[in-house]
N, C-alpha and C positions, 0 to 999 in steps of 0.2 A: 504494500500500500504506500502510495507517495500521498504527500503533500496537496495534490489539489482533489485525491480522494478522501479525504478527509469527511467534509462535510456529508457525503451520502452514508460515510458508514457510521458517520455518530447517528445520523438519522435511524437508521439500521437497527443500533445498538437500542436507542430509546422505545423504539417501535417495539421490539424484541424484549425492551420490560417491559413495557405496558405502562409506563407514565405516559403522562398529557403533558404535552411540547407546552405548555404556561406553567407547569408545578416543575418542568427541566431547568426552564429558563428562570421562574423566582429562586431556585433551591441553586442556580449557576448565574445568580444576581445582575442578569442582562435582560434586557426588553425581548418576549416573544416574538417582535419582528426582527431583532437581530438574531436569535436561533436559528430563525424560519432563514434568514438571508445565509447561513452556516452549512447550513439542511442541506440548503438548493444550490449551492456555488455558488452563489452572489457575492459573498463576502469570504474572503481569505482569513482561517481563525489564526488569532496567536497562540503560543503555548497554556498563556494563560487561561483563555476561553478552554480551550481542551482541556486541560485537568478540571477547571469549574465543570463542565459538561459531563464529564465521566464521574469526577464525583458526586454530582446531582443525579444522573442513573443508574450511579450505582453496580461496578461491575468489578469483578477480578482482581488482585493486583496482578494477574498476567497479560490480561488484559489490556487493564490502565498503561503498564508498560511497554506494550505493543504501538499502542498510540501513541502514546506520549513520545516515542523515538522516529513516529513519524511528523508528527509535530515540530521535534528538534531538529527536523532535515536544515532550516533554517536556521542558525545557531543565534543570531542577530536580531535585535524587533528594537525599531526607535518608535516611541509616539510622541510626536510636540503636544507642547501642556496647550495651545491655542486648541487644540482637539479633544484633552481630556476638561479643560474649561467649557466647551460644547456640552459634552457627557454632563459635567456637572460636578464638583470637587467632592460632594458628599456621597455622592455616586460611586469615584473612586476609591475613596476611601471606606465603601463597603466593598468594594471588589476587593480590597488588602484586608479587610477583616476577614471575609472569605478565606482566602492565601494563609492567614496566621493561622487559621482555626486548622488548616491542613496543616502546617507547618510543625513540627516535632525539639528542629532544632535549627534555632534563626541565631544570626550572628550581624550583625551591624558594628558599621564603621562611619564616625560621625566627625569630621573636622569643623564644621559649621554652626551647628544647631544642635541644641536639645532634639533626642532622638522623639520621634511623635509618641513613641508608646510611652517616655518617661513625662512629657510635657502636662504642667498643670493648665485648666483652662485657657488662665490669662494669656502665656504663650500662646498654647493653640490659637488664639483669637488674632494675638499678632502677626505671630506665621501668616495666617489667609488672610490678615486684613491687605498683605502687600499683594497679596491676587487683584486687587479693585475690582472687588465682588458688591452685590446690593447686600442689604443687610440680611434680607433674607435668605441670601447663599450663601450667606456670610456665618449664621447661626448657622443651616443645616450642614457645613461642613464643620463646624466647631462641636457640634453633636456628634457627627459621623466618626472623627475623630476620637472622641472622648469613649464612644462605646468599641470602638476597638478597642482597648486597655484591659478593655477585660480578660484578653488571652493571660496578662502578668499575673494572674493570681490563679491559673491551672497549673499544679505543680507535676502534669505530665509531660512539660515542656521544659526545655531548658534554651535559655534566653540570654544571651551572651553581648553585650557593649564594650565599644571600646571607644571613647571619646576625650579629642583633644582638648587641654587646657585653656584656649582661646576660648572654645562654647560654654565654660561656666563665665567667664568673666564678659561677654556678648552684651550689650545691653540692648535685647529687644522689646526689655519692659522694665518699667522704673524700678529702681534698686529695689524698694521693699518688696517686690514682685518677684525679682531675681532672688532675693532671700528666700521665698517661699515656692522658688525652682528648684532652691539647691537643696532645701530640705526633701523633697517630693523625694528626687536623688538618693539622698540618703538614704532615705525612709524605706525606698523600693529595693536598695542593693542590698535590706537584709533577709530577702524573699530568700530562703535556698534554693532554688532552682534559678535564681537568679545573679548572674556577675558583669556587675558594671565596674568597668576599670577607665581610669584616667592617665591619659600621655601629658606627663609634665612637661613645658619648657625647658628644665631646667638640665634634663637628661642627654643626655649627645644620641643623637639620632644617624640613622645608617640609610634611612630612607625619606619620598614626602609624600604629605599626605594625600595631594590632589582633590579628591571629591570622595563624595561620601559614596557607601553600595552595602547591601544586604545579601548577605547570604543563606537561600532557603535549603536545607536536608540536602547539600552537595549538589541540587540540580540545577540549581537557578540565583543568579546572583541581577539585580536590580539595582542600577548606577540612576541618577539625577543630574541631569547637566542643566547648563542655564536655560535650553529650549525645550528638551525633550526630555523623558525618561527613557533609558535602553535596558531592555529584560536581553541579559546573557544565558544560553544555555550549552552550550558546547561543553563537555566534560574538560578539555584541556584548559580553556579560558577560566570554567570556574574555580580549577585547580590553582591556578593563579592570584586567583581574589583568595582565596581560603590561603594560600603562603602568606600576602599582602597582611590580612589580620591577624594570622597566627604573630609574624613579627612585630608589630605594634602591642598585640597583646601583652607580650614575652618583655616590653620596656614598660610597660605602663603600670600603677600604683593599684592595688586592689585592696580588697577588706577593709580593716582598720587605718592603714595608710592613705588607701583613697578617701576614705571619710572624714580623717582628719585635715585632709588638705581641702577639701570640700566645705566643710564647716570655717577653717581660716578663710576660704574665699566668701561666704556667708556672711561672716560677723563681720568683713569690709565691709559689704553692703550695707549691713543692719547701723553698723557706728557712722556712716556714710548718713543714713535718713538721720541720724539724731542729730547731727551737725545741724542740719537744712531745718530741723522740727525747733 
């Protein structure tokens, strides 16, 4: 099966369990008329559509894997944000709640930003306010967001950060706001199933950081650039991102180390508002 077979045999497969193409496409968090466009050839799925699909009907893992390596015939997928802006950013960001909910074991690398699963509201709200969104996309992608989080408190996952020293000190929201960033941080790296580690400044480094990406259970890693999002799946390329983080890992401050240096960048802030108050 290649690539532009695709779409007949998920039709195939769905037909074959007997769900209804609108309970495939709610449960594969896409509009029925884009299944329907998948079905028919109209439309070229990404990897991501295909695992959504087969996980909404539900089939094999020999199965799933069968498709899924014709799916990654393409190793590459860019989408501009001006198209996922179209979609809709709370939209999006249930299609990543989807992806976590599959996900076993995510590893993220952040040189920029609070990672979104760690972000308290106020961030969230910053983050997409620089979308120049109406208010009302503006909340439902600050909700969309916020109900993803919920994967950090299933302790069948293991959930891995690695982020640079710059993103605490960022000011995307007034100091007392960053205070009550770095706490959330804190708070959340004593989840056990959870390790958030920080890349000091202060360290000598052997590499840089470039941009941020995600790594899902070895198959798929999720880069952000300034125009588009690129989903990688080539096993060689992902093997690259997973070196990339392991190394940054292997410098950066965890547990009790990272927390402490956490909370001195904290009490800057906090002694920082008392000055101004």
């Amino acid at each position: 099966m290649n690539r532009t077979q695709l779409g007949t045999a998920l039709r195939e497969l769905r037909l074959a369990s007997g769900k209804e193409a609108k309970a495939v496409a709610r449960g594969a968090v896409m509009s029925p008329s884009k299944l329907s466009k998948i079905e028919t050839g109209k439309v070229s799925p990404t990897v991501v559509d295909v695992e959504r699909i087969l996980t909404a009907v539900g089939v094999s893992d020999e199965i799933k894997a069968a498709y899924m390596a014709a799916a990654r015939a393409e190793a590459t997928e860019t989408t501009a944000w001006r198209l996922i802006r179209r979609l809709g950013h709370h939209r999006k960001q249930q299609q990543l709640k989807a992806l976590d909910d599959s996900t076993q074991l995510l590893r993220l690398f952040q040189p920029s930003l609070v990672p979104g699963l760690l972000q308290t509201p106020e961030y969230v709200r910053a983050v997409f306010a620089r979308r120049d969104l109406s208010e009302q996309q503006l909340s439902r992608a600050v909700a969309a967001r916020l109900a993803r989080q919920q994967s950090l408190y299933d302790p069948t996952k293991t959930l891995q950060f690695v982020i640079t020293e710059p993103v605490l000190r960022w000011r995307l929201v007034p100091a007392t706001m960053m205070a009550g960033q770095l706490d959330r941080i804190i708070s959340i790296s004593r989840l056990s199933h959870v390790d958030i580690r920080i890349v000091p400044l202060a360290t000598s480094q052997t590499d840089v950081p470039a941009h941020s990406f995600v790594i899902r259970d070895d198959r798929m890693v999720t880069v952000e650039t300034v125009h588009a999002e690129i989903v990688v799946t080539d096993p060689r390329d992902v093997e690259m991102y997973v070196r990339k983080f392991d190394g940054f890992a292997t410098m950066a401050l965890s547990g009790d180390d990272m927390r402490r240096m956490v909370e001195y960048i904290r009490d800057g802030f906090l002694r920082e508002q008392e000055i101004v108050s």
